[in-house]
N, C-alpha and C positions, 0 to 999 in steps of 0.2 A: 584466481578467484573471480567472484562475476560481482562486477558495479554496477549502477547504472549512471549516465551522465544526461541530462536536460536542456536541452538547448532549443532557444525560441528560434521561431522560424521569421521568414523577411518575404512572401511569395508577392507576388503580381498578382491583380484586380483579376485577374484568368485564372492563375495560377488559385486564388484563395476558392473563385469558384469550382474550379475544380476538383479544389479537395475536398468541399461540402460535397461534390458529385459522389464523388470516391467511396466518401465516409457515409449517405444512404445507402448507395449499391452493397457496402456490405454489411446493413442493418438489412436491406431485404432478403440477404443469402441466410442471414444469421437466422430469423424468422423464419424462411423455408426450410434451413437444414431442421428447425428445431420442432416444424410441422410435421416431418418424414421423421423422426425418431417418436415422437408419438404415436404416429401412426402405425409405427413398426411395434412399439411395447404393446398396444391394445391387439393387435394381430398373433402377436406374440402368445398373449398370455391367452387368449382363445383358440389357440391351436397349440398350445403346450403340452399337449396331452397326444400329437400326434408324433409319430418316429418313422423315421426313413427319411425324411424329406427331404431336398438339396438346400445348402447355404443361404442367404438373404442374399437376394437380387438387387442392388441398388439403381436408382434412377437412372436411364440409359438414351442413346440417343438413337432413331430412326427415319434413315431419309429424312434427317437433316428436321426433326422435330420429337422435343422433352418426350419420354415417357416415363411417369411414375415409377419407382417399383415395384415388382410384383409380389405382393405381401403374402400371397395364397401359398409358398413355399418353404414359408419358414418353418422352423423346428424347431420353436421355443427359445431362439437366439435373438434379439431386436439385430436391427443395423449398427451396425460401428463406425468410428473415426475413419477408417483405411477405406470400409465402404462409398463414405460420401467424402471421400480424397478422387476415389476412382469415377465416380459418379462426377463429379466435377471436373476432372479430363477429358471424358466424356464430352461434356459441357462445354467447352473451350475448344477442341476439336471443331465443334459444328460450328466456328464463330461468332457463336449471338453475342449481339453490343451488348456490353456494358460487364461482357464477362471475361470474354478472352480478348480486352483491350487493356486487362492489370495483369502483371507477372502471378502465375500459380500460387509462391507463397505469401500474400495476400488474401485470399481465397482460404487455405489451410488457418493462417490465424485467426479467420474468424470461427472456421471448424471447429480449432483446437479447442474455443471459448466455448461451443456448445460441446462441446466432450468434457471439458472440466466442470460445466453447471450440474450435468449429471453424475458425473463421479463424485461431486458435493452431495449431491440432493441422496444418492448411497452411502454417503460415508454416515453425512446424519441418521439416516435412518438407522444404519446398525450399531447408531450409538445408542440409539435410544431420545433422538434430540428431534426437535421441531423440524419436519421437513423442509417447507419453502420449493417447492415444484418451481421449476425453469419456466419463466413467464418472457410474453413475446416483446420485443422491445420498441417502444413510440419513437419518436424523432427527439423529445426531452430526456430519453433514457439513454441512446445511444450519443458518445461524441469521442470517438477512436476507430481506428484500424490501425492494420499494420501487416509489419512481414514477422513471419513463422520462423524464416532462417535469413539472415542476412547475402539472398540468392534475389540476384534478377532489380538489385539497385547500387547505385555505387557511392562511394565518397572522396570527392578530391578537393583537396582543400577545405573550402567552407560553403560548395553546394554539392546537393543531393540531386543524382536524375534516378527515375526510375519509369518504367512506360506505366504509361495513363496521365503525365503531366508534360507539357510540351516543355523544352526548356529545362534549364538549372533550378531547383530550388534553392534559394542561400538561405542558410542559417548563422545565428549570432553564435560563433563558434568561441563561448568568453572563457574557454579553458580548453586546452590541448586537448588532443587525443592521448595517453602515453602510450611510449614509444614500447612495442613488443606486442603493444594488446590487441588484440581481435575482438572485432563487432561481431557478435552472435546474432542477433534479431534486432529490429526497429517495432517503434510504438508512435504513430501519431494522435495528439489530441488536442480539442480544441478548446480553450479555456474564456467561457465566455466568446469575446470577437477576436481572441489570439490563438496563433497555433504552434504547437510544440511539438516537438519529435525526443522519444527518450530511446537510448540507444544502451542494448545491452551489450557490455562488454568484458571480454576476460583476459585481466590484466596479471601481471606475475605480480610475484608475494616477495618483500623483501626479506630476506632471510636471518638478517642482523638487525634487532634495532641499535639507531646511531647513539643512545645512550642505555646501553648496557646496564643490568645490575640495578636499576632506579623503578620505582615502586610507591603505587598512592591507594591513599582510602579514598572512599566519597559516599557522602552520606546524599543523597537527593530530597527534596523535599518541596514544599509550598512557599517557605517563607525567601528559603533562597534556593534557584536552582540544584545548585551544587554547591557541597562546602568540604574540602580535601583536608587528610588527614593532616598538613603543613598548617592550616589556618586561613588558607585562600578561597577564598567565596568566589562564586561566580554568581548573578544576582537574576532573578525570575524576570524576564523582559516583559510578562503580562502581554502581549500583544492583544486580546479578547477584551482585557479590561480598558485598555486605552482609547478602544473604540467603542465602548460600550455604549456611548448617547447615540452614536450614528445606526449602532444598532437598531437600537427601540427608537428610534424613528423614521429607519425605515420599514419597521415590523409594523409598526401600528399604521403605516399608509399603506402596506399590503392589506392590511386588515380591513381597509376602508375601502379597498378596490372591487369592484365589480368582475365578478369571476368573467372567463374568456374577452373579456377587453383590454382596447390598447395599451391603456395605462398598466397595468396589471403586468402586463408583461414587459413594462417600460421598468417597474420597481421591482420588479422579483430579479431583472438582470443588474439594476443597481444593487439591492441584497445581497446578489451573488457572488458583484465586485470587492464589497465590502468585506463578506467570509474568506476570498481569496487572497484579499491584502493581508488579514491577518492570519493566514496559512502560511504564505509567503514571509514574513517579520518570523513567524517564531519556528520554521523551518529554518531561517537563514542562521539564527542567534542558535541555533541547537548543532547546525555542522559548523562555526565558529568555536565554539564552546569543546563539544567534542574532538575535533581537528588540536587545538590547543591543549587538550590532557593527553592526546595520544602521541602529540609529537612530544612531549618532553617526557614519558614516564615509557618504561615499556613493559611492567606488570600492572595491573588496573584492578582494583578489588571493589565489588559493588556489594547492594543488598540484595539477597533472591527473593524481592517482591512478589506478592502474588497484586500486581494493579489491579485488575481487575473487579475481585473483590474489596481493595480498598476506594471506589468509587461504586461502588454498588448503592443503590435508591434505600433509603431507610424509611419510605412509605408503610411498610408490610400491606396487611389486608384489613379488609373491613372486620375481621373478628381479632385480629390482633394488628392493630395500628399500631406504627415506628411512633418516637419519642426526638425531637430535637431534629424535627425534617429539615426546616427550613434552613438550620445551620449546615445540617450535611447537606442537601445541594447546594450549598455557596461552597462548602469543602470542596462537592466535586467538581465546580466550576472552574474552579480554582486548580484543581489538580488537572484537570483534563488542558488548561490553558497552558498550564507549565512543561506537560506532555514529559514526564521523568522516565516514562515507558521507553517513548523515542530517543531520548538522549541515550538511555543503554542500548539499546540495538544499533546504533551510532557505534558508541565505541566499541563496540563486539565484532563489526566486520570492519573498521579502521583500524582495530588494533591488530587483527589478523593480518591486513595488509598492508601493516610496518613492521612486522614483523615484533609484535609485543601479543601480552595475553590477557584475557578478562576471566577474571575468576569471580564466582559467584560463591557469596558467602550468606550464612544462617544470620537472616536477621533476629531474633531471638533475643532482647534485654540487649542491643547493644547502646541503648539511650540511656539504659538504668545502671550499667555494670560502668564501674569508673575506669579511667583507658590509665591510669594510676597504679592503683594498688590494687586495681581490681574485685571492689564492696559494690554490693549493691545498693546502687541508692536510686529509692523509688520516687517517681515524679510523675506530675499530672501533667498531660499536653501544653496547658497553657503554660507552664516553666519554662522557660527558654534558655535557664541557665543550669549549667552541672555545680553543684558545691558539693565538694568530700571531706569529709572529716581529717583525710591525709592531707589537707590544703590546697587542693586542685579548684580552679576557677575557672572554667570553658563556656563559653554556650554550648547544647548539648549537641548541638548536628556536628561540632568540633570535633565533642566526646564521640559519637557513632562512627565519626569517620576514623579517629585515630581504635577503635577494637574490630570497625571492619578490616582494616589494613594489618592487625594484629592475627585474627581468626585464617585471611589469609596467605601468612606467612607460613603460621603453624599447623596449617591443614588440619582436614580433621581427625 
């Protein structure tokens, strides 16, 4: 199965500049490739009406200088990904700097990005959903590149060479590689003034989990992250909330900054620090969390939440205003901090690759139905406790976990 693993990078005062170099050169490719498929749909759709024509011509090279494509031949077809692959061989043949001094797939990943924004901007359309057209990208919008295929850079040990960087790059290699897996593709990105390189990789799938037969409910929530059928809480880390003052003070000294000035952009990089530290805390506390229910159970039984809608804006419209706004955005604040979404797609591909399973079960009255004798007893959100008439005494996320764990045992 394919993971992916994170690891900061360590480069030289050369080396850092140069992968700022790296990473415009292919914000500029990105933006040209994405100027020549506009180009090609508007040509396209004014000559779609013609037939016979030969294939789309893509950008080509002559005596050793760029020519355009020649749009005049199309048949109703824009240009393609394999188009502007070949168009960019092209390109690298004639040696121009800054093109054919990076290995090829470099080049393709940034393709591939402009081939996926349009097969988005399709797929929404025939959904019926808000478009969002492919927009060009500034110097603050891009901060990545990478390779397409794990071709034309290596790994030994714990630096990375690839051409366009003179030298080893080391990376803080604070977990293995496992042993069998293959590196599919590379991603580098810059995080603020740090740089990261994510590495996808396809690693084998244990086949047995080491405990056998063993099986848990878990009920997710706000008040505490996780609370397992057994009665073991795992507790909401808040990262968002804990920095909440550092927040609103640095939002309210962005607010006071003077657009395009130095300050300005002295505090929106501080702001960004601060967002990223608390990315970082409740990412950490979520593959903890999850690593820990996946090694010791090897069935996992959740809710099939729709999140989504249970953080949805309870504003409505000016003709039919929401009721009780202000508490539902602290609701959603508060759920979006605890990020319960992520913890399950956590254990979905950990448990696949210990060889355990994640079943998804009807959340449907499992707070109200007692995990007992099975009455319904109905409650208002703020009860936090189960009382049944059969003598049962839980708190209720107890109660949900122990009939999620019940629903999937006995399937539907």
């Amino acid at each position: 199965m394919l993971v992916t693993y994170r690891y900061k990078l360590k480069p030289t005062r050369a080396q850092y500049a140069r992968l700022a170099k790296l990473c415009e050169g292919q914000r500029q490719l990105y933006n040209a490739a994405l100027q020549e498929r506009i180009e090609s749909y508007k040509v396209a759709k004014r000559n779609a009406s013609l037939k016979g024509r030969d294939k789309p011509i893509a950008s080509r090279m002559e005596n050793g200088k760029l020519i355009p494509g020649d749009f005049t031949t199309l048949r109703g077809a824009p240009i393609s990904y394999m188009d502007q692959c070949k168009s960019l061989t092209e390109i690298r043949h004639a040696d121009i700097p800054d093109v054919g001094d990076v290995p090829p797939n470099m080049g393709r990943w940034t393709l591939k990005g402009v081939d996926a924004a349009f097969s988005g901007l399709f797929q929404r359309m025939k959904a019926g959903k808000a478009a969002g057209f492919p927009r060009y990208r500034a110097k603050s919008r891009w901060r990545s590149f990478g390779f397409a295929e794990f071709s034309g850079i290596t790994l030994k040990a714990d630096k990375l060479r690839f051409k366009g960087i003179d030298g080893a790059l080391r990376i803080n290699l604070h977990r293995p590689i496992p042993d069998g897996a293959k590196i599919k593709s590379a991603q580098f990105t810059r995080y603020d003034r740090a740089w990261y390189v994510t590495l996808v990789i396809d690693t084998p799938v244990t086949e047995w989990h080491p405990n056998t037969g063993s099986s848990i409910g878990i009920d997710v929530g706000v008040e505490n992250l996780a609370t397992l059928s057994n009665g073991e809480v795992f507790a909401n880390a808040r990262p968002r909330s804990q920095r909440e003052r550092q927040l609103r003070i640095a939002q309210r000294a962005l607010a006071r900054c003077k657009r395009t000035s130095h300050r300005r952009q002295q505090v929106r990089r501080k702001l960004a620090r601060i967002h990223q530290r608390i990315g970082n805390a409740r990412t950490t506390h979520l593959h903890q969390v999850s690593a820990n229910i996946v090694r010791r159970f090897e069935v996992i039984a959740v809710e099939d939440l729709q999140l989504k809608n249970l953080s949805r804006s309870a504003k409505g419209t000016l003709a039919e205003p929401g009721t009780n706004v202000a508490a539902k955005s602290g609701l959603n604040r508060s759920l979006l901090d605890a990020a319960p979404g992520r913890l399950v797609s956590m254990l979905r591909y950990k448990a696949e690759r210990a060889g355990g399973e994640l079943r998804m079960v009807d959340p449907c009255n499992t707070s109200q139905d007692c995990s007992f004798c099975g009455t319904k007893v109905p409650k208002k959100l703020t009860a936090r406790q189960h009382n049944c008439s059969c003598g049962a005494n839980l708190h209720r996320d107890h109660n949900a976990a122990r009939n999620i764990l019940a629903r999937a045992v006995q399937g539907p």
